[in-house]
C-alpha positions in Angstrom: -1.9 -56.4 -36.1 -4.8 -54.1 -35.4 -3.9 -53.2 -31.8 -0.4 -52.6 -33.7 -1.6 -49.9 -36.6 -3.9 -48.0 -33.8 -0.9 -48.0 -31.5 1.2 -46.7 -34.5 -1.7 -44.2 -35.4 -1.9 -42.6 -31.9 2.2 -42.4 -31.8 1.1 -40.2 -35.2 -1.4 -38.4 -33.4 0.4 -37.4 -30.1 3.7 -36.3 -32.2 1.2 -33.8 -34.6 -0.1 -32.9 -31.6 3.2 -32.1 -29.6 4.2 -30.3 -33.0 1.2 -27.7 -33.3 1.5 -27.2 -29.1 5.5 -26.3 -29.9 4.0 -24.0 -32.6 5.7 -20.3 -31.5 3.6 -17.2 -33.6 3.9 -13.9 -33.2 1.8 -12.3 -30.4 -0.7 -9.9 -30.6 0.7 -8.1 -27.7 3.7 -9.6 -27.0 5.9 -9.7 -23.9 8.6 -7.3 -23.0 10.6 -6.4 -19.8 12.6 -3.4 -18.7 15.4 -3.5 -15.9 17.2 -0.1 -14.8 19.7 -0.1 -11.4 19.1 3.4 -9.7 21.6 3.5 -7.4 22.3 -0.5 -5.7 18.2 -1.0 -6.4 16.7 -2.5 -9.1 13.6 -1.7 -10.5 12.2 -4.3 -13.4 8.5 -4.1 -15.2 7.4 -7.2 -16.8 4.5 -6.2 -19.4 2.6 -6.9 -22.5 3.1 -4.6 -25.4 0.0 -3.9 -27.8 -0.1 -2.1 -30.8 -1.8 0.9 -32.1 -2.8 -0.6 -35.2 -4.8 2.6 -36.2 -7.1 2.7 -33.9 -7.8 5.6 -31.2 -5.8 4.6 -28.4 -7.6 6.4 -25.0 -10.9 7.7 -25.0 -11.8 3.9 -26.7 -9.8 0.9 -26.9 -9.0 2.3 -22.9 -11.6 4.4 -22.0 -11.2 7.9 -19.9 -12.4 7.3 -16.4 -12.0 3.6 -16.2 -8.8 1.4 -14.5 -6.7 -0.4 -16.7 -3.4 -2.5 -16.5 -1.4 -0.6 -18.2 -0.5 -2.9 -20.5 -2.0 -5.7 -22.1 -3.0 -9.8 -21.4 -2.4 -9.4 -17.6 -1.5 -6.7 -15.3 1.7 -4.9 -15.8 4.3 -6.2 -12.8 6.7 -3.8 -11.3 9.6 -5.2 -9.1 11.6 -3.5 -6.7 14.6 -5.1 -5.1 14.5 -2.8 -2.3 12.1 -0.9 -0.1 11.6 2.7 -2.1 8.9 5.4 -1.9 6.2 6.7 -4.5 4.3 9.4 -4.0 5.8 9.9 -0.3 4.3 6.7 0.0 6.8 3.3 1.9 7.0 0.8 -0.6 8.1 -2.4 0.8 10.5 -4.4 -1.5 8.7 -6.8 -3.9 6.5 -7.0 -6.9 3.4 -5.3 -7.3 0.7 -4.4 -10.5 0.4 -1.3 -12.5 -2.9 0.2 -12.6 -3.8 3.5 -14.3 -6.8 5.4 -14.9 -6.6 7.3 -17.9 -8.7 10.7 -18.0 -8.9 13.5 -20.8 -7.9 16.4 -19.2 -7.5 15.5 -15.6 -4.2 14.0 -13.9 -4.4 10.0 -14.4 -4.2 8.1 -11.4 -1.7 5.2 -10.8 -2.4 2.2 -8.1 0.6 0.0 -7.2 -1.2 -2.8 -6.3 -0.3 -5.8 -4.0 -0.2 -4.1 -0.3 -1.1 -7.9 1.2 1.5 -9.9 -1.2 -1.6 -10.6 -2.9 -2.0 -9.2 -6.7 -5.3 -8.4 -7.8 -6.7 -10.5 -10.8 -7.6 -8.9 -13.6 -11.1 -9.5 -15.0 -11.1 -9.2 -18.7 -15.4 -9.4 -18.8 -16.5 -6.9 -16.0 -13.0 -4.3 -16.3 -11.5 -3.4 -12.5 -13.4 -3.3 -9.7 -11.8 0.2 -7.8 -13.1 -0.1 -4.4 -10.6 -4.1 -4.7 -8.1 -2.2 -6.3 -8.0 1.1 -3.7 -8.3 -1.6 -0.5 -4.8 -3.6 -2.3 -3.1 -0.4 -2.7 0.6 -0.2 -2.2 0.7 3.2 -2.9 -0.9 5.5 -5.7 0.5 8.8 -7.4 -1.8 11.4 -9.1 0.2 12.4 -13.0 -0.4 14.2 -15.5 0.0 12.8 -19.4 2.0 14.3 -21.7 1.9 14.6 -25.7 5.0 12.8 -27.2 6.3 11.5 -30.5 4.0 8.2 -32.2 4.8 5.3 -30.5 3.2 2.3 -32.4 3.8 -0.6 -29.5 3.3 0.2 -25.8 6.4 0.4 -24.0 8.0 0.9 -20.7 11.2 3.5 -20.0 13.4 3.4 -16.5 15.3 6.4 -16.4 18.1 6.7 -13.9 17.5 10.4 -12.7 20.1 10.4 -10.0 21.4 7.7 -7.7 18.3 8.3 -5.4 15.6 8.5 -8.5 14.3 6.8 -10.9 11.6 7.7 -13.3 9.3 5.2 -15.0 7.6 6.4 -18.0 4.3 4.5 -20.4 4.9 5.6 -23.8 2.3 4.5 -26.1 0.5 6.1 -29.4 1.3 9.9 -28.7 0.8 9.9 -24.8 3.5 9.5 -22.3 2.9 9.2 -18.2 5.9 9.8 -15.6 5.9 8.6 -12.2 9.3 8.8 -9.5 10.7 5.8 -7.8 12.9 7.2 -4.6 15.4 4.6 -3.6 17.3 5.0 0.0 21.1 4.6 -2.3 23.1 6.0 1.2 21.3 3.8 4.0 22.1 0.7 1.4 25.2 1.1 0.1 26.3 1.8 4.1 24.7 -1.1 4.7 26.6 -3.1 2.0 30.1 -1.4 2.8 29.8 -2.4 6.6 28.8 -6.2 5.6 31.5 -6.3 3.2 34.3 -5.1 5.9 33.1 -7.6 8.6 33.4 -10.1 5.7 36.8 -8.6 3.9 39.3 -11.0 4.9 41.8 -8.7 4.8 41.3 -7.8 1.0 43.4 -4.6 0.3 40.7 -3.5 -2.5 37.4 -4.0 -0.4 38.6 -1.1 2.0 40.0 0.6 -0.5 36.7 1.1 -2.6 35.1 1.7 0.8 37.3 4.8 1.4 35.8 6.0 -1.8 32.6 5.9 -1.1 32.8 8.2 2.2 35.8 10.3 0.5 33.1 13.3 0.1 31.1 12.7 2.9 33.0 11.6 6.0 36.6 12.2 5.3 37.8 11.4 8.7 36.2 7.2 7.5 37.1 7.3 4.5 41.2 8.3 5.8 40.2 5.4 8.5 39.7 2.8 5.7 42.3 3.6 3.1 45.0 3.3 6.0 43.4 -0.5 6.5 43.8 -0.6 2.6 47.2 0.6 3.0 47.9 -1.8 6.5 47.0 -4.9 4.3 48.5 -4.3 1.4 51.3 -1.6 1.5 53.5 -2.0 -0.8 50.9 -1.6 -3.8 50.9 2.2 -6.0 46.7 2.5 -6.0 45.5 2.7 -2.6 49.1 4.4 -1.5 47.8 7.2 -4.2 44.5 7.1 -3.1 45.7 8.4 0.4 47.2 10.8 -1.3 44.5 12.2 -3.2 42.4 12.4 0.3 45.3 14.4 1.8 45.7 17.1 -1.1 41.9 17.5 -0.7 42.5 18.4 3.1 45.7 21.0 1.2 48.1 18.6 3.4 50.5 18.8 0.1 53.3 17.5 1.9 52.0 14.3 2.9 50.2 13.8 -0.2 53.3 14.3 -2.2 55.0 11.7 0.2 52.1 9.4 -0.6 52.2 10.1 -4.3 56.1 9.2 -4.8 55.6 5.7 -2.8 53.0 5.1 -5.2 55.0 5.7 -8.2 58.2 4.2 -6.5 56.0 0.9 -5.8 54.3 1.0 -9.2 57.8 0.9 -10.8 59.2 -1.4 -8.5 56.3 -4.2 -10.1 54.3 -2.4 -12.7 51.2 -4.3 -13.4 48.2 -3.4 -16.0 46.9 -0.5 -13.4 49.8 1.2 -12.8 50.7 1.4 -16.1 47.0 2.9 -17.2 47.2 5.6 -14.0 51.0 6.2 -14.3 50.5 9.2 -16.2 47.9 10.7 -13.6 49.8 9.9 -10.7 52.8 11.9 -12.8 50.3 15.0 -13.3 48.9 14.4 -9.5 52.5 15.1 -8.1 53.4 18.3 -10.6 50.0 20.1 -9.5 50.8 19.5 -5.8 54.4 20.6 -5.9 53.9 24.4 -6.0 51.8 24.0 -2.4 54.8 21.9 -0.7 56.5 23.6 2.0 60.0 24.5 1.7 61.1 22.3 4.0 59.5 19.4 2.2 61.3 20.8 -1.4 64.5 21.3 0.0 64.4 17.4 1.8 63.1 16.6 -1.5 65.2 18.6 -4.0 65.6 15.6 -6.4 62.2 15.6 -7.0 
């Protein structure tokens, strides 16, 4: 019976215990994580996010002249899911830590940390150890802080500048820090376009959205691919009207106007969802390109 009651008591014990472990409270500094696609990379900071709570941000709680993670807990983790550059620096693809060096008047510096896959720990008693942090550098970028609008919790901004830039921004109290991310967007997305051909199967749409992608900066590809759009699926309005918008680009109006009309002859043959959203451009496509035909064209097409 005894055995029994202290079995029963230690069943008590364990289940108080599981309860209080389960326990969830608010953090002091709790976790937060920002994701921004500039161009076909993603960049993605994992940090934790104290608060001003009154007190003098830099110059005490993070002293002027000393490394810090640029965050709170644990170093701040920034991911890229590409190679990119920062601060003309080669930044392999991966995830590295924030460090920054707040100063008063000078640029602050910031150390990407992680050049051997290996992330420096961050010793809460003794601060960062520079001369550690300088030989793990990825990369480092010299910034200047600016004043902004009160910010009471830290907290991390990805802009998307441009499909080649990205800029990440530390907003906390009434100080903000900038740095760029350049991303390679045209070597990737080339990259992705030419896997996704040798993989297409045929598929009327993957050459299609191809073409559009090199339609401002190699035409003669872009015309190459929309014709395999068009040689897989040809009796379909979109990539029929696509050609055409290529060829009225290159001021071949007659073509494109030939192009345009078996568009809107195929899209009203089986109208679908598309068609019916882009029937009305098509429509405005073909009156602006009218006035260019040749008379030869407007008199074969005098119905028109």
């Amino acid at each position: 019976m005894l055995k029994r009651s202290v079995l029963a008591l230690l069943t008590i014990a364990l289940f108080a215990v599981q309860s209080v472990t389960a326990q969830e409270l608010p953090a002091p500094s709790p976790n937060a994580s920002v994701t921004q696609k500039v161009g076909v990379t993603s960049i993605t900071i994992d940090y934790s996010s104290p608060a001003v709570k009154g007190r003098k941000v830099f110059g005490e709680l993070e002293p002027f002249g000393k490394a810090w993670r640029a965050g709170a807990n644990a170093p701040t983790a920034i991911t890229f899911s590409s190679a990119v550059k920062i601060g003309g620096s080669d930044v392999e693809a991966g995830t590295y830590n924030i460090f920054m060096t707040p100063q008063e008047s000078a640029n602050w510096d910031v150390h990407f940390n992680g050049k051997g896959k290996s992330i420096f720990a961050y010793n809460t008693k003794e601060g960062q150890d520079m001369a550690a942090i300088k030989a793990d550098n990825a990369a480092s970028v010299s910034v200047k802080a600016t004043e902004g609008p009160f910010r009471e919790r830290l907290t991390y901004l990805i802009e998307a500048v441009s499909d080649t830039e990205g800029k990440v921004t530390l907003w906390w109290d009434k100080t903000m820090v900038s740095f760029t991310v350049t991303v390679p967007t045209a070597e990737l997305t080339k990259a992705n376009i030419e896997a996704s051909l040798k993989d297409a199967g045929k598929v009327w749409r993957t050459y299609q959205n191809s073409a559009k992608y090199y339609a401002e900066s190699d035409p003669a590809k872009a015309m190459e691919l929309i014709d395999m759009s068009i040689a897989t699926r040809s009796n379909y309005f979109w990539n029929q009207w696509t050609k055409a918008q290529f060829l009225a680009k290159e001021e071949k109006f007659d073509e494109a106007l030939d192009f345009a009309l078996a568009a809107k002859k195929a899209g009203d043959a089986k109208p679908d969802g598309a068609y019916n959203f882009f029937k009305g451009a098509i429509s405005k496509d073909i009156e602006a390109w009218l006035p260019n035909a040749s008379k030869k064209w407007k008199k074969a097409n005098k119905d028109i």
